[in-house]
C-alpha positions in Angstrom: 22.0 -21.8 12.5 21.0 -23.4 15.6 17.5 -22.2 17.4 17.9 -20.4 20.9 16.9 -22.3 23.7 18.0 -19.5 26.3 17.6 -15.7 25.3 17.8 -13.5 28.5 19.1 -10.2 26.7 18.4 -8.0 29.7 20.8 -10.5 31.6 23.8 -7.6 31.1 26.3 -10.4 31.3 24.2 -12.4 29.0 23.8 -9.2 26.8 27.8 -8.9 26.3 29.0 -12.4 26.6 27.0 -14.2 23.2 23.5 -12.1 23.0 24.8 -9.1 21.3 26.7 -10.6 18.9 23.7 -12.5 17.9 21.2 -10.2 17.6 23.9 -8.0 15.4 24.2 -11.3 13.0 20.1 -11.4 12.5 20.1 -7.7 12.5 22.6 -6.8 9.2 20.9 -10.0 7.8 17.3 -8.4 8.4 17.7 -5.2 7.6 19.0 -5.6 3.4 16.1 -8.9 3.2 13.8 -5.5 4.5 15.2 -3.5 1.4 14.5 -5.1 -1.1 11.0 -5.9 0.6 10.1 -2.2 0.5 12.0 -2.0 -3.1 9.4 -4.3 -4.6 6.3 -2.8 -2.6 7.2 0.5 -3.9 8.9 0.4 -7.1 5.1 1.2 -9.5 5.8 4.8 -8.5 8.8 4.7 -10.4 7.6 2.5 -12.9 4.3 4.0 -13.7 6.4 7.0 -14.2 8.6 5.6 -16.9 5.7 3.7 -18.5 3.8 7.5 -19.1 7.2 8.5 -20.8 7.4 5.2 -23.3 3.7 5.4 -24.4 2.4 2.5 -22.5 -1.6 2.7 -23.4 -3.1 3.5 -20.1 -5.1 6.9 -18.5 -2.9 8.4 -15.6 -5.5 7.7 -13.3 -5.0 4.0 -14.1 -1.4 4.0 -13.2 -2.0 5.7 -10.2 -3.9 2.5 -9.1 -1.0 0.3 -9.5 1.0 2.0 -6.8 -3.0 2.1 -4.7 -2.9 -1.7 -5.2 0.5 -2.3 -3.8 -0.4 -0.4 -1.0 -3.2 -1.6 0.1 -2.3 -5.3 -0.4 1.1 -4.6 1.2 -1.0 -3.0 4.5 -3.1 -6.1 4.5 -0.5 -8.6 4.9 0.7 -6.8 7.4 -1.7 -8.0 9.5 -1.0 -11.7 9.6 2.4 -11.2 9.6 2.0 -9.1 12.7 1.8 -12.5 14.4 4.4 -14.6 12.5 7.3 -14.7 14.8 5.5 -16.6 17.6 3.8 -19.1 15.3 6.6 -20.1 13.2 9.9 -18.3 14.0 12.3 -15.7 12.9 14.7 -17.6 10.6 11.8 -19.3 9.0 9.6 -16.2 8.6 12.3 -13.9 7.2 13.7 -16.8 4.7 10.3 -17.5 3.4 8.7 -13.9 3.0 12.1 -12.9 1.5 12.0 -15.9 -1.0 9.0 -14.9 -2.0 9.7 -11.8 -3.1 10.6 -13.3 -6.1 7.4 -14.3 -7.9 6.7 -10.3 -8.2 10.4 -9.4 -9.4 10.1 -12.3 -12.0 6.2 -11.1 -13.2 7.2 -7.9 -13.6 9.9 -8.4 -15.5 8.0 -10.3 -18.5 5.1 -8.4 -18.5 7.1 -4.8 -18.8 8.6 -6.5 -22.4 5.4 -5.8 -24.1 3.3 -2.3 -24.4 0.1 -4.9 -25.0 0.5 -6.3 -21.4 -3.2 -5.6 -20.6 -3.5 -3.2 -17.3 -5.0 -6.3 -15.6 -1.5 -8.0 -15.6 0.1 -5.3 -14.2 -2.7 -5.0 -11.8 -2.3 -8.9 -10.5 1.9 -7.9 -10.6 1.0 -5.0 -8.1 -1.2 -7.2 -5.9 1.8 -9.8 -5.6 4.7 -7.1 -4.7 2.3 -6.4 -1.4 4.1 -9.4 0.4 7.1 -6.9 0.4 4.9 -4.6 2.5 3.9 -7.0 4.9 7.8 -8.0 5.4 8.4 -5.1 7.6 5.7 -6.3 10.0 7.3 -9.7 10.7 11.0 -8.1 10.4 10.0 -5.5 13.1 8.5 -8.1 15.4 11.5 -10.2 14.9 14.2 -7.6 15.8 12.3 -6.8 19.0 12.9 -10.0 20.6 16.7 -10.0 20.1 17.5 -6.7 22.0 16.7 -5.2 25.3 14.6 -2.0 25.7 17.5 0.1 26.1 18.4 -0.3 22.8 15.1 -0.7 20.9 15.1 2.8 19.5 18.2 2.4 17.7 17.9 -1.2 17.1 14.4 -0.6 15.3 14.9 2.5 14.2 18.4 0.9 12.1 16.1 -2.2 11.0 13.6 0.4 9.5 15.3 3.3 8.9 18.2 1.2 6.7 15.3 -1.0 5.5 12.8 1.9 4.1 16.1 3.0 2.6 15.0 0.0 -0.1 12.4 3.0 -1.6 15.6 5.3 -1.8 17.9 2.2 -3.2 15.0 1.5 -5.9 14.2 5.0 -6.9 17.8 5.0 -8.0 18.7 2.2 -9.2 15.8 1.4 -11.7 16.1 4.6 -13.5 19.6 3.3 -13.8 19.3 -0.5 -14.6 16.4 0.9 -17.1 19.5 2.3 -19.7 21.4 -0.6 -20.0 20.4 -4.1 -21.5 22.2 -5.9 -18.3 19.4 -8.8 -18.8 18.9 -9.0 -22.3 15.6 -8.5 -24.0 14.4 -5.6 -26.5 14.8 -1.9 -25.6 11.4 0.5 -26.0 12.4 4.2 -27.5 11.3 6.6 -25.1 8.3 8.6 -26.0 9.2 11.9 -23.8 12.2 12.9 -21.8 13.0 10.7 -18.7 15.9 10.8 -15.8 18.2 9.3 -13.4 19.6 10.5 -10.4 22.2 12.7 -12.6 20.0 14.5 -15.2 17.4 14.0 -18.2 17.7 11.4 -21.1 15.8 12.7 -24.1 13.5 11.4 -25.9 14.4 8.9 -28.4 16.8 7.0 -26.1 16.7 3.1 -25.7 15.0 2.0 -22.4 15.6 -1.4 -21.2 12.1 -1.0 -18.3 11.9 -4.8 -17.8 15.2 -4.7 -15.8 13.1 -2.9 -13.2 12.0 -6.3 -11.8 14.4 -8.4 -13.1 17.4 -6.3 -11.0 16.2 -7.5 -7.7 16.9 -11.1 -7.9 20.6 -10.3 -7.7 19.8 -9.3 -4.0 17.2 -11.9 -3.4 18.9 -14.7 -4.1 21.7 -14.1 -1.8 19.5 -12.8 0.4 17.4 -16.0 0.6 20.4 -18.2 1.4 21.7 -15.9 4.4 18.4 -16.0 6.3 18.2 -19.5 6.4 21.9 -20.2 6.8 22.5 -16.9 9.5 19.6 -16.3 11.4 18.0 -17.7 14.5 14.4 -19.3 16.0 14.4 -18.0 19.7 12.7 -20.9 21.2 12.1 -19.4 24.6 7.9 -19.2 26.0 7.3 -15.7 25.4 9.2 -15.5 21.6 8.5 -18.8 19.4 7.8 -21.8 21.5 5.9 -24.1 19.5 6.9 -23.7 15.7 7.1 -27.3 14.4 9.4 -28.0 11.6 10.3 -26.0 8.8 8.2 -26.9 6.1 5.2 -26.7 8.6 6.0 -22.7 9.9 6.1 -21.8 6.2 2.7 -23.5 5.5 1.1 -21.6 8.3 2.6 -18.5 7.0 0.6 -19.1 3.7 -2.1 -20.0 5.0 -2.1 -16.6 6.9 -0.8 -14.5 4.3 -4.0 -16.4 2.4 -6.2 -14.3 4.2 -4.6 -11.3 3.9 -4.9 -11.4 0.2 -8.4 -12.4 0.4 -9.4 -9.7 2.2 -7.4 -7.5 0.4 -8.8 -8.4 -2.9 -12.7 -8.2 -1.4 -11.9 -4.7 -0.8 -9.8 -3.6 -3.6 -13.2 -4.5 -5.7 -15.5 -2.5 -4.4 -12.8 0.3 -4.3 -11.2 0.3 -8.0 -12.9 1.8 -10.6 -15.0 -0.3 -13.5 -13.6 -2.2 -15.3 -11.5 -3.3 -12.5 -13.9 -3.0 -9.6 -17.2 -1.9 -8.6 -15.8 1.8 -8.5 -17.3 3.0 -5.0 -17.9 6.5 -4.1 -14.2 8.2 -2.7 -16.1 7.8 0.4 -16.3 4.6 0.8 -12.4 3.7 1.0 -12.5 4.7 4.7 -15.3 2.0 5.9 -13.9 -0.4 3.8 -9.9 -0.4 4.7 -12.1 -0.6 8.6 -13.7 -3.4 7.3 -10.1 -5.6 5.7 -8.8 -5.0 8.9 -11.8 -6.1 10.8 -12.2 -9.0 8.1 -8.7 -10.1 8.2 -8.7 -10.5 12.4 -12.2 -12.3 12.2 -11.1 -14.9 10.0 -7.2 -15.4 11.7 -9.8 -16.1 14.7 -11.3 -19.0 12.8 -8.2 -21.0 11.8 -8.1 -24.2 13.4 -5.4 -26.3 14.9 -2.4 -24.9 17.2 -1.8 -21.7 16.0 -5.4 -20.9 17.5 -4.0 -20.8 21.2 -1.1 -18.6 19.9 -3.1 -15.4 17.7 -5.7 -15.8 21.1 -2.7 -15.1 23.3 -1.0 -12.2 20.8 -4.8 -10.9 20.4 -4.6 -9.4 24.1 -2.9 -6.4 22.0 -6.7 -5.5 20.6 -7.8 -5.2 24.6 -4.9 -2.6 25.1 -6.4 0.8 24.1 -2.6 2.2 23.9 -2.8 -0.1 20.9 -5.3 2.0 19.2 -3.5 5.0 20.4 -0.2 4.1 18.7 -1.7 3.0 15.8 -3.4 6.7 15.3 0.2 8.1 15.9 2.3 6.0 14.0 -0.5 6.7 11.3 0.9 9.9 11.1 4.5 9.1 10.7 5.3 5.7 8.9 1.9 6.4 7.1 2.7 9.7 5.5 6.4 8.4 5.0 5.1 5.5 2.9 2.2 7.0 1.1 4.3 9.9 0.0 6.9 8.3 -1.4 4.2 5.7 -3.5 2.8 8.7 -4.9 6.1 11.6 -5.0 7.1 10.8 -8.2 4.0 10.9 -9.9 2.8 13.4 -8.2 5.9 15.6 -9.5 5.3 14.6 -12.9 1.8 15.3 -13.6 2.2 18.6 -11.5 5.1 19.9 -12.6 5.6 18.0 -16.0 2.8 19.6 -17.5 1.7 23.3 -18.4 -1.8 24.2 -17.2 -3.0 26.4 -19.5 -6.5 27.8 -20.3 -8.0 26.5 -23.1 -11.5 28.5 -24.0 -12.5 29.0 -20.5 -11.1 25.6 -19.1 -8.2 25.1 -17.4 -6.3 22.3 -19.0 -3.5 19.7 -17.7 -2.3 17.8 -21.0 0.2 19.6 -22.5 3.7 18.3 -21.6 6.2 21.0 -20.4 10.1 21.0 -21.9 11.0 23.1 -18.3 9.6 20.5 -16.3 11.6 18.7 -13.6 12.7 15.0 -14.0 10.9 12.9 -11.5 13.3 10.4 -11.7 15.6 13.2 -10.8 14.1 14.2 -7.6 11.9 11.4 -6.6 14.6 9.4 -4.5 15.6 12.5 -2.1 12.5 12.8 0.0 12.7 8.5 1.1 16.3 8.9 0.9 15.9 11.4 3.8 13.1 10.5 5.7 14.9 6.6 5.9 18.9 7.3 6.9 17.1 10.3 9.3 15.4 7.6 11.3 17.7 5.9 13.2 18.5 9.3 14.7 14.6 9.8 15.8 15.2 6.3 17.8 18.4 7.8 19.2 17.1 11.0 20.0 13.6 9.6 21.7 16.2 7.2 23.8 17.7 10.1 25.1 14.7 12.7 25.5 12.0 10.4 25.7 9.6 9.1 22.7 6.4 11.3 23.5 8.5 14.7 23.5 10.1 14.3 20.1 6.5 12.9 18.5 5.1 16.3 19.3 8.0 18.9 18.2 8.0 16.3 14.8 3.9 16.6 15.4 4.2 20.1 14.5 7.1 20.6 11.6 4.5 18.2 9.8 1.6 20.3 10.4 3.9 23.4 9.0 5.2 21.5 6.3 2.1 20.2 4.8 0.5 23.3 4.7 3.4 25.3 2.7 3.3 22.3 0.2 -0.5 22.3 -0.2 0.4 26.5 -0.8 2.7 25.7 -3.6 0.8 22.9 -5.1 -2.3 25.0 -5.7 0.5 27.5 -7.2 2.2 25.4 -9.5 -1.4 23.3 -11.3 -2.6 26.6 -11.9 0.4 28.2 -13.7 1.7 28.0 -17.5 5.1 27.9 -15.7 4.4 25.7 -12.7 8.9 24.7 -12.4 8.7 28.2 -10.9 7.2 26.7 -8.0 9.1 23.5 -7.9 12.0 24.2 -5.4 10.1 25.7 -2.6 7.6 22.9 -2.9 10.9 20.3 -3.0 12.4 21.9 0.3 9.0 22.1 2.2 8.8 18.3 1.1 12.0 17.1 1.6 11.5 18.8 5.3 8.5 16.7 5.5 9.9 13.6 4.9 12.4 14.3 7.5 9.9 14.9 10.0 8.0 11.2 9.3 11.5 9.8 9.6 12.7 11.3 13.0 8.9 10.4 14.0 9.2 7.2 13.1 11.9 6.6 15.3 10.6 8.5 18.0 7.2 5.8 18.5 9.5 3.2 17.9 10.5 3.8 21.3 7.1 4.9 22.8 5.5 1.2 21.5 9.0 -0.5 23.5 8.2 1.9 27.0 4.8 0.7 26.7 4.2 -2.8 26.0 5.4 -5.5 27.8 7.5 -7.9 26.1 5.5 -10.7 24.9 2.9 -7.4 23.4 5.8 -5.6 22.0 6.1 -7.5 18.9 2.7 -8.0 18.2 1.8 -4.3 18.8 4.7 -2.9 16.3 3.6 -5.3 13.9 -0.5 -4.2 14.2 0.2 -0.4 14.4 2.6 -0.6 11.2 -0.2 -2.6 9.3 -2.8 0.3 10.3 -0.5 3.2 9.3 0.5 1.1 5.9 -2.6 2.1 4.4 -0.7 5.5 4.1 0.4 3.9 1.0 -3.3 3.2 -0.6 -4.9 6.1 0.5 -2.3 9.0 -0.2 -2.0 7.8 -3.6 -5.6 7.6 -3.8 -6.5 10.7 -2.4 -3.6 12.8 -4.6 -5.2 10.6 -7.8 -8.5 11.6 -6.7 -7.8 15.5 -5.8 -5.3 15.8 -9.3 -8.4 14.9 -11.2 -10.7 17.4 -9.7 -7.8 19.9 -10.4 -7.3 20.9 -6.5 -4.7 18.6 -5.5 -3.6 21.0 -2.7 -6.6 19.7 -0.7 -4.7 16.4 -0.4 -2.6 18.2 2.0 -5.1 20.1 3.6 -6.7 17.3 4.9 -3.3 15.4 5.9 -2.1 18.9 8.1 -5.4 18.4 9.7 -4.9 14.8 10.5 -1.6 15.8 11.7 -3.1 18.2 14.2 -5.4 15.6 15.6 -2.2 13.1 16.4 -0.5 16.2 17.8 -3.5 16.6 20.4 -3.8 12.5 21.1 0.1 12.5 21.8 0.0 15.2 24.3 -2.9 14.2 26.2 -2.0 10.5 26.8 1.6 10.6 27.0 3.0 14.5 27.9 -0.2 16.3 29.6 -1.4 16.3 33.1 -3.2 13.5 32.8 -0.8 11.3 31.0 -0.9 7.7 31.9 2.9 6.6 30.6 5.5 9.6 31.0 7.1 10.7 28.0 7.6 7.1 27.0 
C-alpha cells in the first residue's frame, strides 16, 4: 500500500470520506499479527504444563522460569519498540516484528521432539518468543495515530482486547493441536493425565507437544504478507517523517530490538538461579528490572545517526510525570492481566493437582491428586475473559470518563485478590485441595475481568492526557513498565509455592492494588486533580 502523505483524522470530513476506512484496513490487519504475538510470548505456561505431565526431566521451579524468561524479555523489548513507529513506520514495523515471530515458533517446535533438549535450549526458545511481547508496544503506538481521540478507547481497547485474546486463542488451541500428528513427527505417551478445553485425556495417550510451535506458522505466514501488502507508513511530521527505505527501517528496528535483548539478558543473569544465572536474593529482581529499564533508555540515547534526533524528541515522555503516573496504574491492570495468565495454569496445577499431605511432621506437595482439575481445562477462561471484556472498559471510560472506571475496577481487584489469596492458603494445605477450586476459579475469573475493563479504562486516560505526538510514545513506555507483570508474578508465585505460602503472592498484589487505587484518585478524581476524570 501506498504511504500517507496527508492524515488529518480529526478533520470530520476527512474522518468519513477515506480516513476511516483506512485506519479500519490497518486495524483488522493489526489486531490477528497482535495474536499471535501474545500467543508466542505466552504459550510456556501451557507448555511447561504439558511438559510436567510427559516426564520431561526438569524441577517445577525450572519450568516456572521459562514463562519468567518470556516475560521479562518480552517487557524489555517493549521499550524500543515504544519508539518504532516514528523511526521506521507502521507497515514496516508491524511486517517485520510479525515476521519474526517465526524463528521462536520454528525453535520450539524441534526442540519439544526430544525429552533430552537440555533446559538451556528451551531457556534460549523462551528468550526469543519475548519479541511477541514487545509487538504490542509498537502495534499500540501504531493504532493511535490512525484514529481521533474520540474513538481511542474503543479503537485501542479492540486492538488489545482482540489481540490479548492470542493468550485465550493459544491456551486452546495447543492442548488441541498437541493430540493430533497434523505436522508429522513422533508422539510422547503421556506420563499423567492432561486436558483440553472439553475434558481430561488419560494417561497413556499419544501427545504430539511439538505442534505447539509449529501451529503458529499457519497464521504467521499469512499474516506476514497482509502487513506488508495492506497496511500503511503515515508520513506526516508528527507520525513517521523520516523512515528511509524499507530495508533501512527494519535494520534500525534490530538494531533497537538489539538492545533490548542485551539488557534483558544482563539482568536475566543475575536474577536466574545457578546454573543458569548468578541466582540473586528474591530481592534483588526489583532494582534490577529498575536497572533494564534504566539500561535500555541509556544506551537508545547513545545510538548514532538519524534516529538520535527522533528518540530525543519522543524522550520528552520521561519529563512528563503523568508518564510515571500511568505507568504505576497501568501496572496494575495490563500487569496483573499478563502475569496471571503466564503463571494461571501452573499455578492450578501444582496447587490443585497435588495432595498436600503431612508426611512425619512435614507438610508435603508431591503426591499427584486423581480429583485434581485439568489446567488445560480451565486455564484459557480467565485471558479469555479479561481480553473480549476490554473493549467494553474503552467503551465504558469513553462514556463515563477513564479515571472513574480505573477506581470502581481499582477496588473489585483489591476484593478479588484477597478472596483468592483466602482460598489458596486453603487449598495447599488440604489432602483435598479440588474442594477449594471453584470458589478460587470464580474470585479469579472476576479478577481477570476487572484487569480487562481496566485496561480499557487507561487506554483512554493516556489518549485525554497526552498530546498527540506523546500519545504513542507514552502507551508504548507505560505497557513495557507494566509488562514485567509477566516476569515477576510468575516469579513471585514460583517463589511463594516453594516456601509453601503461595497466598502471600496475593497479599502483596491486593496491597499494590490499594496503592494505584490512592494515586488514581488523587491526580485524576480528587480535589486536587490536575486532568478531570480523563
Amino acid at each position: 500500500m501506498s504511504d500517507l502523505q496527508k492524515w488529518d483524522v480529526e478533520n470530520a470530513q476527512f474522518w468519513e470520506s477515506e480516513g476511516k476506512r483506512i485506519a479500519n484496513r490497518n486495524l483488522w490487519i493489526s489486531i490477528p499479527s497482535l495474536l499471535c504475538g501474545f500467543a508466542i510470548w505466552l504459550y510456556w505456561g501451557i507448555i511447561t504444563v504439558q511438559m510436567l505431565n510427559l516426564g520431561f526431566p526438569f524441577a517445577k521451579s525450572e519450568l516456572f522460569t521459562l514463562a519468567a524468561i518470556a516475560g521479562l524479555t518480552g517487557a524489555t523489548l517493549r521499550i524500543p519498540s515504544s519508539f518504532f513507529i516514528r523511526i521506521a513506520g507502521g507497515r514496516n514495523t508491524i511486517f517485520f516484528t510479525t515476521a519474526l515471530l517465526m524463528l521462536p515458533a520454528i525453535g520450539t517446535g524441534i526442540a519439544l521432539q526430544d525429552k533430552t533438549t537440555p533446559i538451556w535450549v528451551f531457556q534460549a526458545l523462551a528468550f526469543l518468543s519475548g519479541f511477541g511481547g514487545g509487538n504490542f508496544a509498537s502495534s499500540m503506538s501504531n493504532i493511535s495515530f490512525f484514529f481521533p481521540k474520540r474513538q481511542q478507547g474503543l479503537a485501542l481497547g479492540l486492538n488489545a482486547g482482540l489481540g490479548n485474546a492470542g493468550v485465550t486463542t493459544m491456551q486452546i488451541l495447543v492442548p488441541l493441536v498437541m493430540t493430533f500428528g497434523i505436522f508429522g513427527g513422533e508422539p510422547m505417551i503421556l506420563e499423567n493425565t492432561s486436558g483440553t478445553l472439553i475434558g481430561k485425556i488419560p494417561a497413556g495417550t499419544e501427545s504430539y507437544i511439538h505442534n505447539a510451535g509449529y501451529v503458529w506458522l499457519l497464521l504467521l505466514i499469512p499474516l506476514a504478507f497482509a502487513g506488508w501488502f495492506g497496511m500503511n507508513n503515515i508520513r506526516t511530521d508528527d507520525v513517521s517523517p523520516h523512515i528511509g527505505s524499507p530495508i533501512g527501517a527494519m535494520s534500525k528496528i534490530a538494531g533497537m530490538l538489539l538492545i533490548g535483548f542485551i539488557t534483558a539478558a544482563i539482568g536475566l543473569y543475575i536474577i536466574l538461579p545457578a546454573p543458569t544465572g548468578l541466582g540473586a536474593p528474591g530481592w534483588a529482581k526489583w532494582p534490577v528490572i529498575a536497572g533494564i529499564l534504566f539500561g535500555t533508555v541509556m544506551l537508545m540515547k547513545m545510538i548514532p545517526g538519524d534516529i538520535k534526533p527522533n528518540l530525543q524528541r519522543q524522550f520528552k515522555i520521561f519529563s512528563n510525570k503523568h508518564t510515571w503516573i500511568m505507568s504505576v496504574i497501568y501496572t496494575m491492570t495490563f500487569g496483573s492481566f499478563i502475569g496471571y495468565s503466564a503463571g494461571f495454569a501452573l499455578a492450578i496445577k501444582v496447587v490443585f493437582g497435588y495432595q498436600h499431605l503431612m508426611v512425619d511432621g512435614v507438610l508435603t506437595h508431591n503426591t499427584v491428586n486423581a480429583n485434581g482439575p485439568s489446567a488445560l481445562m480451565y486455564a484459557w477462561m480467565g485471558p479469555f475473559i479479561g481480553a473480549l471484556i476490554r473493549p467494553v472498559g474503552g467503551w465504558s471510560a469513553d462514556k463515563v470518563g477513564g479515571a472513574k472506571v480505573t477506581q470502581i475496577v481499582s477496588i473489585i481487584m483489591i476484593g478479588s485478590a484477597l478472596g483468592v489469596a483466602y482460598y489458596l492458603q486453603a487449598a495447599y494445605a488440604s489432602a483435598t485441595p479440588e474442594e477449594f477450586f471453584v470458589p478460587f476459579l470464580i474470585l479469579f475469573l472476576i479478577l481477570f475481568a476487572a484487569t480487562g475493563i481496566g485496561n480499557g479504562s487507561t487506554f483512554r486516560t493516556i489518549a485525554m492526557v497526552f498530546n498527540k505526538e506523546q500519545a504513542g510514545p507514552a502507551l508504548g513506555w507505560t505497557s513495557a513498565v507494566a509488562a514485567y507483570g509477566a516476569f515477576i508474578i510468575p516469579q513471585v508465585f514460583g517463589e511463594q509455592i516453594k516456601a509453601a505460602t503461595p497466598e502471600y503472592a496475593l497479599y502483596g498484589f491486593a496491597i499494590f492494588y490499594v496503592v494505584c487505587l490512592i494515586i488514581n484518585w488523587w491526580y485524576y478524581l480528587g480535589p486536587k486533580r490536575e486532568y478531570d476524570n480523563p
